[in-house]
Each structure stands twice: as structure tokens, then as C-alpha cells.
C-alpha positions as CSV (number, residue, x, y, z in Angstrom):
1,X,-61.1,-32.1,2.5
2,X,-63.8,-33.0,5.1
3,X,-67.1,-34.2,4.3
4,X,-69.7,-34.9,6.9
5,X,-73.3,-36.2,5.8
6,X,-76.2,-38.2,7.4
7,X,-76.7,-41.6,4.8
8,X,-78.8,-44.3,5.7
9,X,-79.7,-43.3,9.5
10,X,-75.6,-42.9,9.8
11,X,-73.7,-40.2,10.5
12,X,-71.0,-40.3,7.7
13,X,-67.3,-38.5,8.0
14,X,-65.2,-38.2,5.0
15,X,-61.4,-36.9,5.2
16,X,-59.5,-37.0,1.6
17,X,-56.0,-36.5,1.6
18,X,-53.8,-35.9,-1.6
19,X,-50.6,-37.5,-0.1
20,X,-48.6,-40.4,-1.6
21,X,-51.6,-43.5,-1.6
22,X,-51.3,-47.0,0.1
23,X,-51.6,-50.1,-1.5
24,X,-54.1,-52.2,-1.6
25,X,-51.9,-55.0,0.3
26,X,-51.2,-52.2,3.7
27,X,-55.5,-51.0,3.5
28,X,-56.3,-53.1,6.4
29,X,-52.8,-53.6,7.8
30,X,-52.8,-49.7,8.8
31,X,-55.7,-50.0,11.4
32,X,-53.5,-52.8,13.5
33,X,-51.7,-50.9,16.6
34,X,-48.1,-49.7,15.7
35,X,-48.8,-50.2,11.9
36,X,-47.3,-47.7,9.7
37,X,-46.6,-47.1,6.2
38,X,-43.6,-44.8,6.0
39,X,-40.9,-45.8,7.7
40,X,-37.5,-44.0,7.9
41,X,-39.3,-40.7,7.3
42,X,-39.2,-37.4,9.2
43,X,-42.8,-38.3,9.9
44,X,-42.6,-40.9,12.2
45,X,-45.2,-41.7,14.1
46,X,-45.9,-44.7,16.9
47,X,-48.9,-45.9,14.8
48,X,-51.6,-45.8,17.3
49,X,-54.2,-43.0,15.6
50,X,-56.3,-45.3,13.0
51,X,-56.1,-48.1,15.5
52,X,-57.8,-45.6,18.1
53,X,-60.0,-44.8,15.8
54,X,-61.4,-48.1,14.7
55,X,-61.5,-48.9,18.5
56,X,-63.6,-45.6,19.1
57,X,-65.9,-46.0,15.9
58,X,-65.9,-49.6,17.2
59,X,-66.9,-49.3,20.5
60,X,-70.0,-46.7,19.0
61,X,-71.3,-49.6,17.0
62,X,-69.3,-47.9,14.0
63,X,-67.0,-48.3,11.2
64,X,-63.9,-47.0,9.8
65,X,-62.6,-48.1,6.6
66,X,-59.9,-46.3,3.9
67,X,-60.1,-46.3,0.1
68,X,-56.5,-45.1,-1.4
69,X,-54.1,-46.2,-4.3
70,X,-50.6,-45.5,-4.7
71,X,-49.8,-42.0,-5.8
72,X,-53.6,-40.9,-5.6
73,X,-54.3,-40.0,-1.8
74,X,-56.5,-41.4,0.3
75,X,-60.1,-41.0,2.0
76,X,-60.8,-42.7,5.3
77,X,-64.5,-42.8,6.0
78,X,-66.1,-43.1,9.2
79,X,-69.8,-43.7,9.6
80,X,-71.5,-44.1,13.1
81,X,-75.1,-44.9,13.8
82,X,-77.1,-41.8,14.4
């Protein structure tokens, strides 16, 4: 599900997932470049997407931050000054 809102002269961007969760230990760990959770799976990936993103959201004078726990999905909100 995507959720996009204005909140507090910021453009907010919500995307919840219902997959498998992360930890509170890997929350920040998955926005470092080649950082990945699953490893081993068919779903490999080089682990470059969130880090792109924080540097985008970054280099806009935004934020990017994800709220999960471990078998409850995850939401990874994005907010950028309007």
C-alpha cells in the first residue's frame, strides 16, 4: 500500500509491505550501500535501492526512515520539504 500526504509543510510518502519484517538490529543497517537482509535467496539483489534513496531524499533536504518487526512487514517513509 502507498500513502502520499502533505504533513507539516512536507511532502510525506508511505509504502507498507506485508513481507517477512526486519529487526530492529538491520533498521538502519539496510540504508548502507550493498546491505541486505536475505541472503541466499532467489531474491538477491546488489543492495543499492534504499541507499539511493536516502542519497536522493538526502540530497532534497529529505528523509527516509523504515519502521518494521519481524514477521509483521514493513513501512518505509519518505518525507521531503515541499
Amino acid at each position: 500500500m502507498i500513502t502520499v500526504c502533505e504533513e507539516n509543510g512536507e511532502a510525506r510518502v508511505a509504502v507498507k509491505d506485508e513481507g517477512i519484517g526486519i529487526c530492529a538490529a538491520d533498521l538502519n543497517r539496510i540504508f548502507e550501500r550493498f546491505e541486505r537482509i536475505a541472503r541466499g535467496s532467489a531474491d538477491e539483489s546488489f543492495g543499492l535501492g534504499l541507499w539511493i534513496t536516502k542519497r536522493i531524499a538526502e540530497a532534497h533536504g529529505g528523509t527516509v526512515v523504515a519502521q518494521s518487526s519481524p514477521g509483521k512487514g514493513s513501512v518505509f517513509v519518505l518525507k521531503l520539504p515541499l
